[in-house]
Structure formats: structure tokens, C-alpha cells
N, C-alpha and C positions, 0 to 999 in steps of 0.2 A: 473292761468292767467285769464284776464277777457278782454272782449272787448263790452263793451257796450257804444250806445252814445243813451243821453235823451233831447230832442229839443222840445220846444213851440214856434210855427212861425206860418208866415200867408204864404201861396200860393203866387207865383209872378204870376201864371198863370191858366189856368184850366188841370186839370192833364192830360199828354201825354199815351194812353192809347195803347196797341199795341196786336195783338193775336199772336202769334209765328205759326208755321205749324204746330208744335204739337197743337196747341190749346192751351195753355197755357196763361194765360195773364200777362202782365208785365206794370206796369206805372211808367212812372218819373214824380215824382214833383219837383219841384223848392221853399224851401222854406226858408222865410227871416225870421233871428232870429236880435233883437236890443237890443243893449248897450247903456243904458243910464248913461254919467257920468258929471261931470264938469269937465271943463278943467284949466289954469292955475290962470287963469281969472275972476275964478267964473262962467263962461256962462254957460249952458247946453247944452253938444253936445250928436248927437247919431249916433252911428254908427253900421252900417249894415251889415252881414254876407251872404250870400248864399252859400244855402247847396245844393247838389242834392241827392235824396232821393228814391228808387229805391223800389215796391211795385210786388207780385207776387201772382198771382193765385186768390184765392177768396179777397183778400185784395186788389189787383188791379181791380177788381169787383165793391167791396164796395164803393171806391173811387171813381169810375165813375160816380157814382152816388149819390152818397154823398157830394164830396169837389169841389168848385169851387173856380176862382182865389180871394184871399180877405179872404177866408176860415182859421180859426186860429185852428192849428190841436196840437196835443202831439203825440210824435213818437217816439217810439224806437226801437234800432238795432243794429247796429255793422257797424263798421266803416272797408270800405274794399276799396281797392285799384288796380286799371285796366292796363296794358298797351297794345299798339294795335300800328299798323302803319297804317298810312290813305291810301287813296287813291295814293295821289301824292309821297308816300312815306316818308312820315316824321313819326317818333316816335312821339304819344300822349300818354296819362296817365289821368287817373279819378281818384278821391279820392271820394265815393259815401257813403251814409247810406242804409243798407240795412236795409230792414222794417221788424219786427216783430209783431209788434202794433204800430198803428194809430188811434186815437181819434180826431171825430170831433169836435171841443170845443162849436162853434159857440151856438147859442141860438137856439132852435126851434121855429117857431112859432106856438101860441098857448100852448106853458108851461111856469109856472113866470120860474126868475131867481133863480140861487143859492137865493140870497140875499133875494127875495120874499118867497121862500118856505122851508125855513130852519133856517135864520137865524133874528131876531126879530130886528126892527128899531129901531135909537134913539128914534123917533119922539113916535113910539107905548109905548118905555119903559115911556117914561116922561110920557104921560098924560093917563099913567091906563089903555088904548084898553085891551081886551079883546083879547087875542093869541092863537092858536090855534096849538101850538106846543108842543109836547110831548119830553120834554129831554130823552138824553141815557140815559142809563141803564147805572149806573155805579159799576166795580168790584171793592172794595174794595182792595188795598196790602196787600197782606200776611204779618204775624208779620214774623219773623226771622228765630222765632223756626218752623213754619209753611213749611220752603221749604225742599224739599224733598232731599235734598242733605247735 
């Protein structure tokens, strides 16, 4: 059995960061994932998801200091499920991502992008630049008789 979920969203907010009495830390983010499709119409609609996203110990750390709201993260985790009675006595329920990794996507600044340091522009391929990029290495397939089985 498996339970993994895999999300690329942005931040609705800056993460809620909390120390427990053990000291332990815990955040919740809020993060919005979109679907872009057409509708019947031909129009382009998109629609919105929120997820809450639940971060522990040195990764709710990281986060504090790293993601803020607007922040386009990658996360994965496992999809878990709460229930509680509140105060006034009513039954609530959470359906949350518990985090195991979190990547900050966003750009840094002061490094190019994917696009500037890896991978060669139309514009450089047409008029002959000069690139300064060194392709993989690449392994060969084995012929047939070559696998070990």
C-alpha cells in the first residue's frame, strides 16, 4: 500500500510557525495548487485547490526561513486525516499533507535560471554564440545479449 501526495503550489500566506513545550517545531502552510482547462465554450478557466500542509521539526525551521507568502514550493507526504471536537462542542475534521520534503522553487537572487544555465536559447542556437555548456555524458543501451539475466 502506498500513501503519497506530490503538490507544486504557491503559499497563500507566510507559514504559521509554532514551538510546542517540548520544543519541537511544527508549521502550517496553506498552499494553492491550479487547474487550468477550457471550459464548454472554448474560454480558459482555472480553478483553485487549497491544501493545508503540516511541516515538523528541522523542516518547519527551514521554512521559516525560507518560504514566504507568494513562495512556489514542491512537497511531499502523505495525505492524513484529523478529528477533534472544538470548543463549543461540535465534531471538526482535517484532511492535511504531512510533509516529508519541501523544496523552495522560487529563483534566488543572484543565480540565472534553469533556462540561463543549463539549457541553450533559440536565439544563441541560430546565430552561432559561442555556449558554454558541456552535454551529459551519455551511457549507451546494452545490446540484448549484454543483460545479465
Amino acid at each position: 500500500m502506498i500513501n503519497k501526495v506530490t503538490l507544486i503550489g504557491n503559499l497563500g500566506a507566510d507559514p504559521e510557525i509554532r514551538t510546542l513545550e517540548s520544543g519541537v517545531s511544527v508549521a502550517k502552510l496553506n498552499l494553492a495548487t491550479n487547474e487550468n482547462y477550457k471550459d464548454k465554450d472554448g474560454n480558459w478557466q482555472t480553478e483553485t485547490e487549497w491544501h493545508t500542509v503540516i511541516a515538523w521539526r528541522d523542516l518547519a525551521n527551514r521554512l521559516q526561513s525560507q518560504a514566504k507568502k507568494g513562495s512556489l514550493l514542491y512537497v511531499e507526504g502523505k495525505l492524513t486525516h484529523r478529528s477533534w471536537t472544538d470548543a463549543a462542542g461540535q465534531p471538526r475534521k482535517a484532511t492535511e499533507v504531512l510533509a516529508n520534503l519541501v523544496r523552495v522553487l522560487d529563483k534566488r537572487e543572484g543565480t540565472p535560471s534553469y533556462n540561463q544555465s543549463v539549457m541553450p536559447t533559440p536565439e544563441s542556437q541560430d546565430t552561432g554564440a559561442a555556449q558554454n555548456i558541456t552535454p551529459p555524458q551519455v551511457t549507451p543501451p546494452q545490446a540484448a545479449d549484454d543483460l545479465p539475466f
